[in-house]
Backbone as ProteinMPNN parsed JSONL, in Angstrom:
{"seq_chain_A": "XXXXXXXXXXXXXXXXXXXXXXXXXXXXXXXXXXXXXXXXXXXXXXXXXXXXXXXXXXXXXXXXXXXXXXXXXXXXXXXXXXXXXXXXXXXXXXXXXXXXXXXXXXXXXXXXXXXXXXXXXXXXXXXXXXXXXXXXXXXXXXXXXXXXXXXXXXXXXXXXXXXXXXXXXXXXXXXXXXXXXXXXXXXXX", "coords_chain_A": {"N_chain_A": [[76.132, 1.278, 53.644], [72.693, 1.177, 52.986], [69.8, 3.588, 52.679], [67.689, 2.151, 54.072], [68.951, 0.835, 56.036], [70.467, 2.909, 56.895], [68.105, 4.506, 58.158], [67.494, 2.817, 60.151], [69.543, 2.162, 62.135], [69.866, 4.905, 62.808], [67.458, 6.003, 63.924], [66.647, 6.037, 66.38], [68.113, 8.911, 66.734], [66.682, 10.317, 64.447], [64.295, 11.846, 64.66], [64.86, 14.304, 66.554], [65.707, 16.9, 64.885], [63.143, 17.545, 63.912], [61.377, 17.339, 66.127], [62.947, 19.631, 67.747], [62.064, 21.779, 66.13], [59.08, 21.95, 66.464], [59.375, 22.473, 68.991], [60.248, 25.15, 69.135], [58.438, 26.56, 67.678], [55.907, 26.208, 69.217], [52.548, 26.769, 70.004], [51.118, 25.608, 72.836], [48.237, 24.384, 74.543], [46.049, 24.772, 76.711], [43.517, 22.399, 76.138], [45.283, 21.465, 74.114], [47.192, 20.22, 75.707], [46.073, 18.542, 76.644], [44.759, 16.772, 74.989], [46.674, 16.118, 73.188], [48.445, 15.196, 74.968], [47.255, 12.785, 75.56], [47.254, 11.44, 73.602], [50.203, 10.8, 73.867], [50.541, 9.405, 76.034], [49.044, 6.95, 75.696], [50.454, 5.847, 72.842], [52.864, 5.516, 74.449], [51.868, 3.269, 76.384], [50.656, 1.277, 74.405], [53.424, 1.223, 73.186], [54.747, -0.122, 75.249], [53.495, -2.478, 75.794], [53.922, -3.755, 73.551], [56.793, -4.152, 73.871], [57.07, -5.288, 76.359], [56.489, -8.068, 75.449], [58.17, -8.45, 73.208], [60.844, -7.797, 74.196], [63.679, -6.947, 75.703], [65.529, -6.997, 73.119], [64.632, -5.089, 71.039], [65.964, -2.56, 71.329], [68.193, -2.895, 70.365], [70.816, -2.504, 68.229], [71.331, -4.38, 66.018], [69.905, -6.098, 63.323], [66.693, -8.314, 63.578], [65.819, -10.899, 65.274], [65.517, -12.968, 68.535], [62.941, -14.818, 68.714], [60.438, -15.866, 66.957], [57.663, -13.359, 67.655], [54.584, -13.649, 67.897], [52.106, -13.513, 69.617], [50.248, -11.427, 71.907], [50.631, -7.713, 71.49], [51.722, -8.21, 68.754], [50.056, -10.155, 67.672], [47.725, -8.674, 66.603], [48.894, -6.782, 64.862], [52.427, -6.198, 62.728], [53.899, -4.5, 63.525], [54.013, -3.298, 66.524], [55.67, -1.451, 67.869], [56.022, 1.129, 66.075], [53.814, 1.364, 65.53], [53.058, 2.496, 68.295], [54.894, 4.368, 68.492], [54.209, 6.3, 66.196], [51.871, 7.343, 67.31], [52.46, 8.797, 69.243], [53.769, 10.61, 68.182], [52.064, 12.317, 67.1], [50.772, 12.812, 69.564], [52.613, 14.766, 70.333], [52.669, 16.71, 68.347], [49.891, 17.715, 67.876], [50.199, 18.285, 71.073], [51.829, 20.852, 70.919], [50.253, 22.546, 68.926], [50.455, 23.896, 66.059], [50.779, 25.042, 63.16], [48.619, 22.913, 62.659], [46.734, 21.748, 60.468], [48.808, 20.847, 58.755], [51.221, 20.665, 60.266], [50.596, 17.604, 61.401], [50.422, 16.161, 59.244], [52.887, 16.067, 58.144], [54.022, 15.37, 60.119], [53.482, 12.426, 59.798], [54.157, 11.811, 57.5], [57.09, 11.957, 56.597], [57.862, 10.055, 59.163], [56.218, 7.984, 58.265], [57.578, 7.299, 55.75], [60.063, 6.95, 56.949], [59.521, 4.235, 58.642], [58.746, 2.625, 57.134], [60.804, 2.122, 55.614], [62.362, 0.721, 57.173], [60.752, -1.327, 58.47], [60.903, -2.614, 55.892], [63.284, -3.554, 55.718], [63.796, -5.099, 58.19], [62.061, -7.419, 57.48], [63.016, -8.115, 55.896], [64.984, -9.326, 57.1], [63.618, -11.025, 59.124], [62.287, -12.837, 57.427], [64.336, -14.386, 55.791], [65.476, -15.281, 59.082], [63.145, -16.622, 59.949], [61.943, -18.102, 57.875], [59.336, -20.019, 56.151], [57.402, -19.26, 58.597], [57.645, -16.724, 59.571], [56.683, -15.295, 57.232], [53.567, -16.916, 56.537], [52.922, -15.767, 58.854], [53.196, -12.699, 58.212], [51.474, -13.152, 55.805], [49.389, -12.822, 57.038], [48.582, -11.087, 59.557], [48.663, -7.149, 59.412], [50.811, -4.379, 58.678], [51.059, -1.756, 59.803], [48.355, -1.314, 61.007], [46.643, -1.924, 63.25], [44.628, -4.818, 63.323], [41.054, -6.463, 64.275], [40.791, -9.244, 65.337], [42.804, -11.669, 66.654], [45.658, -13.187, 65.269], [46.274, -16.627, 64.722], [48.211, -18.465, 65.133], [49.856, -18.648, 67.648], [52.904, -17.591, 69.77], [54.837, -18.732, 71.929], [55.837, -17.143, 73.936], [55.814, -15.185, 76.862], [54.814, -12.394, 78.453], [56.684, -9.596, 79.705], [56.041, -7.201, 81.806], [57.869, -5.728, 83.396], [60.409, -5.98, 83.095], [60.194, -4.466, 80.348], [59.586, -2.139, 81.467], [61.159, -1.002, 82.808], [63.083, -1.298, 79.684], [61.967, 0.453, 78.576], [63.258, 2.785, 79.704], [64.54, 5.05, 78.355], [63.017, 6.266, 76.488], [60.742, 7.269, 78.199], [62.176, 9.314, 79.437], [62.687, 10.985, 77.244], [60.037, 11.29, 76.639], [59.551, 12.868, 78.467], [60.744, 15.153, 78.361], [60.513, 16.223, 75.891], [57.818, 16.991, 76.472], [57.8, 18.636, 79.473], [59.22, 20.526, 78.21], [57.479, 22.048, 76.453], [55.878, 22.263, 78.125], [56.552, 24.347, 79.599], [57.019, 26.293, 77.558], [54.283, 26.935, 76.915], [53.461, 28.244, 79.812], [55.992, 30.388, 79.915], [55.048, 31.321, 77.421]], "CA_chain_A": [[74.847, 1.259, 54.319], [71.612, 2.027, 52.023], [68.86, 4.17, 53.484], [66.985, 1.22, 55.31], [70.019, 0.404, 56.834], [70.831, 4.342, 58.034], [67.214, 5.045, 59.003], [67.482, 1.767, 61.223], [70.462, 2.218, 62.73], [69.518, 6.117, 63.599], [66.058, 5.358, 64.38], [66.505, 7.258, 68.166], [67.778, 10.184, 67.315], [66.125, 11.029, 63.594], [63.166, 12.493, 65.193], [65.229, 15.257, 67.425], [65.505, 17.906, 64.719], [61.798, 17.647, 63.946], [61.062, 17.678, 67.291], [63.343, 20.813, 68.074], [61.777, 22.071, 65.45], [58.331, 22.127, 66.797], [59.341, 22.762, 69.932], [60.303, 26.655, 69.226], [57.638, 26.923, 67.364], [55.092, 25.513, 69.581], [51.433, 27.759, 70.69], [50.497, 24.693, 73.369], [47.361, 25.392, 75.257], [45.69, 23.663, 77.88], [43.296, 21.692, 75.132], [46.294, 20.745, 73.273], [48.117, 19.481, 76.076], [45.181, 17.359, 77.242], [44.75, 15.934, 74.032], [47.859, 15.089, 72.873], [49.014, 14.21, 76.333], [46.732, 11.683, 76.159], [47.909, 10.217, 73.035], [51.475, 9.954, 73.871], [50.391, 8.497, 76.81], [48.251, 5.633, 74.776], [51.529, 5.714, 72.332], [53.7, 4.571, 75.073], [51.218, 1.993, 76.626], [51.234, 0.097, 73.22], [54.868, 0.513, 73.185], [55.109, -0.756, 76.314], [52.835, -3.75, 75.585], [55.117, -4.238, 72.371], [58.473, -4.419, 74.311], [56.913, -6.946, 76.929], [56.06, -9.838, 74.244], [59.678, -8.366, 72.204], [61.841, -7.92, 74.937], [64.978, -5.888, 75.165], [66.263, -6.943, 71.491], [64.255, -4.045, 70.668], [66.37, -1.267, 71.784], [69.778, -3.565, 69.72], [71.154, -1.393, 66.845], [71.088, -4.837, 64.922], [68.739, -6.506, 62.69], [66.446, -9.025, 63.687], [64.92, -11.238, 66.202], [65.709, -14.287, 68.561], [62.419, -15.242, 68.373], [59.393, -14.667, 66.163], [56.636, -13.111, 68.826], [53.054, -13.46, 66.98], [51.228, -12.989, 70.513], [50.134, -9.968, 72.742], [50.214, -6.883, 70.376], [52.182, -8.863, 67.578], [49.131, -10.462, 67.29], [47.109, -7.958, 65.755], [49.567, -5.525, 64.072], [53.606, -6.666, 63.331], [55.385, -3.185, 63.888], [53.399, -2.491, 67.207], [56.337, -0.257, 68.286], [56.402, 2.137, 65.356], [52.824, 1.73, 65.59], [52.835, 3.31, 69.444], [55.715, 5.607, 67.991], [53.199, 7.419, 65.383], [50.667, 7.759, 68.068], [53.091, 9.375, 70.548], [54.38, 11.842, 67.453], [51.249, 12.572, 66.579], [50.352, 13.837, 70.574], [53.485, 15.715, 70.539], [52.017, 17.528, 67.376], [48.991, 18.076, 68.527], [50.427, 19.78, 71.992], [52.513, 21.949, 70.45], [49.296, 23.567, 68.798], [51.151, 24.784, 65.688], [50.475, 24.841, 61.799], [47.911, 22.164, 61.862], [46.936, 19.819, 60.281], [49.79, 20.547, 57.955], [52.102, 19.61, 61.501], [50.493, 15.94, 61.531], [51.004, 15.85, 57.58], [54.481, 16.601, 58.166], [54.549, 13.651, 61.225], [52.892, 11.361, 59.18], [54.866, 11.446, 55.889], [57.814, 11.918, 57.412], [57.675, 8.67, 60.091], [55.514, 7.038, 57.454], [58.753, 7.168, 55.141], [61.046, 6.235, 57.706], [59.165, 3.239, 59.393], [58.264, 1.934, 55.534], [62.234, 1.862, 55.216], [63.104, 0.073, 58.27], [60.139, -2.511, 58.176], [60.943, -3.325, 54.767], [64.927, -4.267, 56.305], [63.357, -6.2, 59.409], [60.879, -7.862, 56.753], [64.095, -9.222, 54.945], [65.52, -10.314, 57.953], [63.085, -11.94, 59.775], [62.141, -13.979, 56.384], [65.819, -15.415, 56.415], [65.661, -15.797, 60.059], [62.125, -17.782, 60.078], [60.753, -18.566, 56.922], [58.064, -19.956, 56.015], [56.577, -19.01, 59.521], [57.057, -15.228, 58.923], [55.557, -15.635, 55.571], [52.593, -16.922, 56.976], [52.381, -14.326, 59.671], [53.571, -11.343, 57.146], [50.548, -12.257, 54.932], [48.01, -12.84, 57.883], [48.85, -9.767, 60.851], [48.967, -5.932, 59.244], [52.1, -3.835, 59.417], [50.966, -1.079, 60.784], [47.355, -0.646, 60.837], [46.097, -3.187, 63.892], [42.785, -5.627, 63.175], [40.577, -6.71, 65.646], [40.895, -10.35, 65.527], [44.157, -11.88, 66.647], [46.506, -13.807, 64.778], [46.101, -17.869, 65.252], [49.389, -19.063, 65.393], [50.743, -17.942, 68.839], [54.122, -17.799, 69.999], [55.287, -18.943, 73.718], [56.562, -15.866, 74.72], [55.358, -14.597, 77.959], [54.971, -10.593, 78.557], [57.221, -9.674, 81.307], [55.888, -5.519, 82.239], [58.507, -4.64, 84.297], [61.282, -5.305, 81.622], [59.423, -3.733, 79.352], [59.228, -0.783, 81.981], [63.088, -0.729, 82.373], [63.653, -1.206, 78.892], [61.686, 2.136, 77.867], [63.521, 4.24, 80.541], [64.656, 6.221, 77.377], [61.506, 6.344, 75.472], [60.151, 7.67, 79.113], [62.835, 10.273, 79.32], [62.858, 11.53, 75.704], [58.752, 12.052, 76.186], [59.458, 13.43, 79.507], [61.822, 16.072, 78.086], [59.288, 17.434, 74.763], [56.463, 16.968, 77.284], [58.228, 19.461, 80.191], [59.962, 21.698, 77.014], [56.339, 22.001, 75.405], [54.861, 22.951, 79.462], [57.675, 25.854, 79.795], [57.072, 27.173, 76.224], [53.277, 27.198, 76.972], [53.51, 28.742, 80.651], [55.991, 30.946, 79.409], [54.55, 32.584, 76.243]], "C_chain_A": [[73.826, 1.939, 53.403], [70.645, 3.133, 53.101], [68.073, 3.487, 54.495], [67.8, 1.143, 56.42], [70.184, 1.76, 58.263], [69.575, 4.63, 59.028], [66.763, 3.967, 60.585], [68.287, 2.015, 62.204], [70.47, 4.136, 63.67], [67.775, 6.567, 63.876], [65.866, 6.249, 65.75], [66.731, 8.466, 67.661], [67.325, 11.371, 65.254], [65.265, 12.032, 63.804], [63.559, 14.036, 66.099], [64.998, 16.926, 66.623], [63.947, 18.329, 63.905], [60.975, 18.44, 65.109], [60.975, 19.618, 68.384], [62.718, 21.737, 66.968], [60.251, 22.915, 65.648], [58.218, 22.581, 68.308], [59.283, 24.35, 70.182], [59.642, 27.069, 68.665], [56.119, 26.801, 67.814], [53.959, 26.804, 70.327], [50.924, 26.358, 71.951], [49.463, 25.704, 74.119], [47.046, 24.005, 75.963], [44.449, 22.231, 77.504], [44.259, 20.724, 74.463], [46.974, 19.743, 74.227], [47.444, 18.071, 76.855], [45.217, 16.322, 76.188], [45.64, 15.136, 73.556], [48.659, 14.529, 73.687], [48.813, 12.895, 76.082], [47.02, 10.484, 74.842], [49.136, 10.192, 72.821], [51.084, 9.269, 74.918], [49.75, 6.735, 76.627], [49.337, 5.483, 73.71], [52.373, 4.243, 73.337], [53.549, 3.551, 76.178], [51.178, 0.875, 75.567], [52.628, -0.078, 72.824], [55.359, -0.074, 74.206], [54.859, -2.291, 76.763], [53.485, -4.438, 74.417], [56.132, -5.002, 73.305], [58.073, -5.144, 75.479], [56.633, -8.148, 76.535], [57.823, -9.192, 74.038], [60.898, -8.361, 72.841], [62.731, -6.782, 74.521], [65.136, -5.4, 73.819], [65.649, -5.353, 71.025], [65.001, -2.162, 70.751], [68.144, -2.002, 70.753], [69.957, -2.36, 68.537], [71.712, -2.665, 65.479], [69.745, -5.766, 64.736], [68.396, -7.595, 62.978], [65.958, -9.823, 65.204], [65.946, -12.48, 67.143], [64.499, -14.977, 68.381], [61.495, -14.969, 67.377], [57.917, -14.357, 66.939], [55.381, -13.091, 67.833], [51.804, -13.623, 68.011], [50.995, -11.721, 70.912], [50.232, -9.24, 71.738], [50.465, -7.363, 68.942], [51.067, -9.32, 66.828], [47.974, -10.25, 66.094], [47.636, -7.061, 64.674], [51.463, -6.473, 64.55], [54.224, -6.105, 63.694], [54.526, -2.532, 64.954], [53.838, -0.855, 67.902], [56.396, 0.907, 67.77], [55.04, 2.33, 65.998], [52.232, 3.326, 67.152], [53.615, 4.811, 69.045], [54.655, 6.472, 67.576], [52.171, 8.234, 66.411], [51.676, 8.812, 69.178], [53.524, 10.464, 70.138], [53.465, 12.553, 67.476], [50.611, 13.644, 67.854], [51.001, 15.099, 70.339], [52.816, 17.009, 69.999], [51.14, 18.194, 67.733], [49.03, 19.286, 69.984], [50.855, 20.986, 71.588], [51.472, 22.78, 69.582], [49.648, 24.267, 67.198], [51.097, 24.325, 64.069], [49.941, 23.428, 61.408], [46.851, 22.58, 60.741], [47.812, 19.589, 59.727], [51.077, 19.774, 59.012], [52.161, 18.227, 61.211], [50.72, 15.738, 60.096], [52.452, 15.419, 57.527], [54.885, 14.956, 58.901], [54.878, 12.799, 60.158], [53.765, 11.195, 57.968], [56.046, 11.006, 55.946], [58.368, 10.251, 57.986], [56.977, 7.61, 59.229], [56.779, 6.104, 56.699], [59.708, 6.423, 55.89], [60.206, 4.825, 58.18], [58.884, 2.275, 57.844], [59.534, 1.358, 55.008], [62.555, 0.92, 55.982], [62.479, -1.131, 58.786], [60.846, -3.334, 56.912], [62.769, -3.811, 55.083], [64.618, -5.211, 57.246], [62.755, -6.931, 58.52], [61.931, -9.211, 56.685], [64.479, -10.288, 55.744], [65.229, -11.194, 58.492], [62.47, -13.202, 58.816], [62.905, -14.826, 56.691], [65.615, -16.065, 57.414], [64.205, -17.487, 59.969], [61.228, -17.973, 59.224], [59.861, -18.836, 56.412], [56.758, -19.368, 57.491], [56.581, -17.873, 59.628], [56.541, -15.169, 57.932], [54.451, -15.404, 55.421], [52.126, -15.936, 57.672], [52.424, -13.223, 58.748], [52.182, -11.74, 56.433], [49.386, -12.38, 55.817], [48.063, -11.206, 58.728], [49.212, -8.608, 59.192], [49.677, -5.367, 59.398], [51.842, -2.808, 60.443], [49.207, -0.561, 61.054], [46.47, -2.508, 61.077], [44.371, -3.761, 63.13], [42.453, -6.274, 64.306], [40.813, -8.263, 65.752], [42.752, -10.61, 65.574], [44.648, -13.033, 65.874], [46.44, -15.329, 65.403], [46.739, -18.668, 65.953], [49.91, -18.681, 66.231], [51.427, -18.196, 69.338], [53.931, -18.029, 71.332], [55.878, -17.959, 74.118], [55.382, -15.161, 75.668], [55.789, -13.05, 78.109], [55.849, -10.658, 80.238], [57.323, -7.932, 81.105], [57.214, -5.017, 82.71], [60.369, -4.874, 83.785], [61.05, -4.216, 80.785], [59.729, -2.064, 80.228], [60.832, -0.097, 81.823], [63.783, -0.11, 81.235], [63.275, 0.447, 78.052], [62.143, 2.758, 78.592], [64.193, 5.386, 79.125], [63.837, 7.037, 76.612], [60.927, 7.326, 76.744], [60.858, 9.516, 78.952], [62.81, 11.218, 78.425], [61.266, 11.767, 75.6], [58.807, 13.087, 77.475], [59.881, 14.83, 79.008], [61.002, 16.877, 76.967], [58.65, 17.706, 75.706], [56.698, 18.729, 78.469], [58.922, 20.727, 79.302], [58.199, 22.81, 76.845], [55.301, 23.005, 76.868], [55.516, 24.413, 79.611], [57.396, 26.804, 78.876], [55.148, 28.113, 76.582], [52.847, 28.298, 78.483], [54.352, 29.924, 80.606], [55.916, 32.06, 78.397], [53.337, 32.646, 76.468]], "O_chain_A": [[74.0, 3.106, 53.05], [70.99, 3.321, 54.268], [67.779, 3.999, 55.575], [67.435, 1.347, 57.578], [70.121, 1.789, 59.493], [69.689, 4.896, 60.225], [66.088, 4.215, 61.584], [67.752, 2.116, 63.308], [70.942, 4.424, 64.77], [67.319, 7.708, 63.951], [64.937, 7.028, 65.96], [65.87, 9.315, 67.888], [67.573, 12.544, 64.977], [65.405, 13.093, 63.195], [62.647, 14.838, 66.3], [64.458, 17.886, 67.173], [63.799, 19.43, 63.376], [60.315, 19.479, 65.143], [60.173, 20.3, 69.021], [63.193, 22.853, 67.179], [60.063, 24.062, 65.242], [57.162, 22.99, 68.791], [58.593, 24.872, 71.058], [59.749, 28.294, 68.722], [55.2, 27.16, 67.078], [54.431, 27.659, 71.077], [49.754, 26.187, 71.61], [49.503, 26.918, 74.321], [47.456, 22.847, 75.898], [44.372, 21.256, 78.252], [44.092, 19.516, 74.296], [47.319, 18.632, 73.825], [47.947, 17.075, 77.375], [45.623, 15.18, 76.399], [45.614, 13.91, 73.448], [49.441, 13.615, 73.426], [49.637, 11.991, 76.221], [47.028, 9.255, 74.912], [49.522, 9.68, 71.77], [51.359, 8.089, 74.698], [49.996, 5.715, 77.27], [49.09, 4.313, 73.418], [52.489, 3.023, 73.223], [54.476, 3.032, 76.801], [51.59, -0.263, 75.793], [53.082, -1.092, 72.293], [56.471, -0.59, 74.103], [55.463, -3.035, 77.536], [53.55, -5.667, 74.385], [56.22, -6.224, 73.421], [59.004, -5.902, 75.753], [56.551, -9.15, 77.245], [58.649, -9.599, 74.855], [61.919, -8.794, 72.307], [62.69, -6.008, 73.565], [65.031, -4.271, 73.339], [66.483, -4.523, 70.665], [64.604, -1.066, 70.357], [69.107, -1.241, 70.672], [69.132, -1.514, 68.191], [72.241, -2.342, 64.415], [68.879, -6.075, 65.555], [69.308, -8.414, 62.868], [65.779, -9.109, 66.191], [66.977, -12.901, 66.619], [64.74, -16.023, 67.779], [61.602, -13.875, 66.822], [57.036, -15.199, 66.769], [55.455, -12.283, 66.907], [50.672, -13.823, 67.57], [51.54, -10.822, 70.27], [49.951, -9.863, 70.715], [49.694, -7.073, 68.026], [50.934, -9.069, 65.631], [47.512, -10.972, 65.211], [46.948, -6.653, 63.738], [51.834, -7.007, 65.596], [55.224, -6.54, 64.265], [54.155, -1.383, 64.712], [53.223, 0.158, 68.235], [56.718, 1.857, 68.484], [54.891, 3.204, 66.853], [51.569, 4.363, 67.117], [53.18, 5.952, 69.199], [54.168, 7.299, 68.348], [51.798, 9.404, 66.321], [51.045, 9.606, 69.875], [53.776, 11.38, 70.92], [53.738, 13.682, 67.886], [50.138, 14.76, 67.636], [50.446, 16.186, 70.18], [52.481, 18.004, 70.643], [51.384, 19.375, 67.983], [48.467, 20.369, 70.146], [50.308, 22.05, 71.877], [51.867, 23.941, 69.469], [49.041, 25.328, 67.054], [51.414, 23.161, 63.826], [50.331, 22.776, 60.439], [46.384, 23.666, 60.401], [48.177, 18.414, 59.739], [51.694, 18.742, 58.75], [53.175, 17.611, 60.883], [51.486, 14.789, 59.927], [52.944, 14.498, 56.876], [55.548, 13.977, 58.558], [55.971, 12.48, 59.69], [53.929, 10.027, 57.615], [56.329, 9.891, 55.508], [59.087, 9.483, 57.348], [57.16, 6.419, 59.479], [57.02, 4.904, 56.827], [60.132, 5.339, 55.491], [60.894, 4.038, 57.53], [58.914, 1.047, 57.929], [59.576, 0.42, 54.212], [63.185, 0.04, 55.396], [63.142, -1.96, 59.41], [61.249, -4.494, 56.995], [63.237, -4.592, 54.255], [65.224, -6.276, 57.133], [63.112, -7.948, 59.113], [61.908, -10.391, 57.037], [64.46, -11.502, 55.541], [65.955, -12.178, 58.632], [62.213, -14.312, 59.281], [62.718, -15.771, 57.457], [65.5, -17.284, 57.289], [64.329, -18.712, 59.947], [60.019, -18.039, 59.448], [59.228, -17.862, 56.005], [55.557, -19.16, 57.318], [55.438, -17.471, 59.843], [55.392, -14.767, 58.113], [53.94, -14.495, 54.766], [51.149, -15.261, 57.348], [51.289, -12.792, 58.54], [51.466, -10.744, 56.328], [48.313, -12.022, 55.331], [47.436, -10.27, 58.233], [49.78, -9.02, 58.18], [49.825, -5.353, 60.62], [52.225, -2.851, 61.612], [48.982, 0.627, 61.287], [46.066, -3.438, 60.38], [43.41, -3.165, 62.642], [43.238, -6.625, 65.187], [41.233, -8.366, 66.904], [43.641, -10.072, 64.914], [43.863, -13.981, 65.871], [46.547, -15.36, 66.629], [46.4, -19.362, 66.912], [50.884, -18.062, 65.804], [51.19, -19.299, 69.831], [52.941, -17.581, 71.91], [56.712, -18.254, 74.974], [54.309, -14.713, 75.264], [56.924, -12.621, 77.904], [55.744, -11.305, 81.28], [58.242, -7.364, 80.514], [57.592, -3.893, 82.382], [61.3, -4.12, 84.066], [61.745, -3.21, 80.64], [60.032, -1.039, 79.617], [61.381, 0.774, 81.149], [64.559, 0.845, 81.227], [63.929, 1.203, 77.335], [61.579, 3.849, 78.517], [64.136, 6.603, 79.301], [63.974, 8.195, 76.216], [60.56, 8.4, 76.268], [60.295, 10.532, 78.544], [62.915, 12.379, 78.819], [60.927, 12.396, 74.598], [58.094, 14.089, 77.439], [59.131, 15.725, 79.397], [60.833, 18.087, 77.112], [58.79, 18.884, 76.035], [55.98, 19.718, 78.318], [59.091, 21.824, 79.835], [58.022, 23.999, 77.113], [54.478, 23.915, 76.765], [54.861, 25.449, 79.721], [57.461, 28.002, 79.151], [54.864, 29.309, 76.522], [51.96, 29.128, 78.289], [53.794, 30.849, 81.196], [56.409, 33.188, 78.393], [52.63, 33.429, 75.832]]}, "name": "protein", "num_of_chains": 1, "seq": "XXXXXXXXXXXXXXXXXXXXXXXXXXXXXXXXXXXXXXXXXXXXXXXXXXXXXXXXXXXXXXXXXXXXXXXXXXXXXXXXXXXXXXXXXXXXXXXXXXXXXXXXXXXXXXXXXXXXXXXXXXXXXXXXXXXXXXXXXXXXXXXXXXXXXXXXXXXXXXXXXXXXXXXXXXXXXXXXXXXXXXXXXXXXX"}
């Protein structure tokens, strides 16, 4: 397994000793927790709008697609999920209050690295899988850094929310759990 491979395949729980990391070190205040509340909460609305065009597959521990989605967020940006990811690290950061800006440096390089690894393995795959029609999409749509106009070519895939809602019960849990850590630390100290 190379590095794309590992950071794919441990993709859930890379982020934990970061996390724990910032967690015992965390000053949150009642600023911080507004702010960056509010962008994990806008995080895991675009991941939530991801994983209703992408479906389940998204949570698989292998590579690749059944279809190729180039509607709803796909549209504008192709890695909407990391995309919501960054935004949801980035609150965390932010609540926790605690050696910025160097913190979000840290996110950002960090998650930058990893998501740069694990695109560039989905990239491969979804070539193979659909050829010239990822191609096209890959050089039209942005990886991670949405544009306002959407993408032409649009897939038949219908958003279905309340998969989508299902399918993040972990993603929910796992912000629930910094989020309530991050309230204790701050009510606490």
């Amino acid at each position: 397994m190379d590095l794309r491979g590992f950071f794919f395949k441990y993709r859930g729980f890379t982020p934990i000793p970061l996390i724990l990391i910032v967690i015992i070190f965390a000053h949150p205040s009642g600023i911080s927790f507004l702010m960056g509340g509010s962008l994990m909460i806008l995080g895991e609305i675009i991941r939530i709008w991801g994983v209703s065009y992408a479906g389940g597959a998204t949570r698989t521990r292998n590579v690749g697609a059944g279809e190729l989605v180039t509607n709803g967020p796909f549209a504008h940006l192709r890695n909407p999920l990391y995309f919501g990811n960054m935004i949801m690290y980035t609150g965390a950061a932010v609540i926790a209050n605690v050696w910025l800006p160097w913190l979000l440096l840290i996110v950002w390089i960090f998650f930058g690295i990893q998501y740069h690894l694990i695109v560039l393995l989905e990239e491969e795959k979804l070539e193979h899988l659909f050829g010239s029609d990822y191609t096209q999409y890959k050089a039209a749509v942005p990886r991670f850094i949405p544009r306002a106009r959407a993408y032409g070519k649009k897939s038949d895939v219908r958003p279905d929310l309340g998969m989508a809602i299902r399918s993040e019960k972990s993603t929910f849990l796992s912000f629930s759990a910094v989020v309530l850590l991050l309230l204790v630390k701050m009510v606490l100290v």
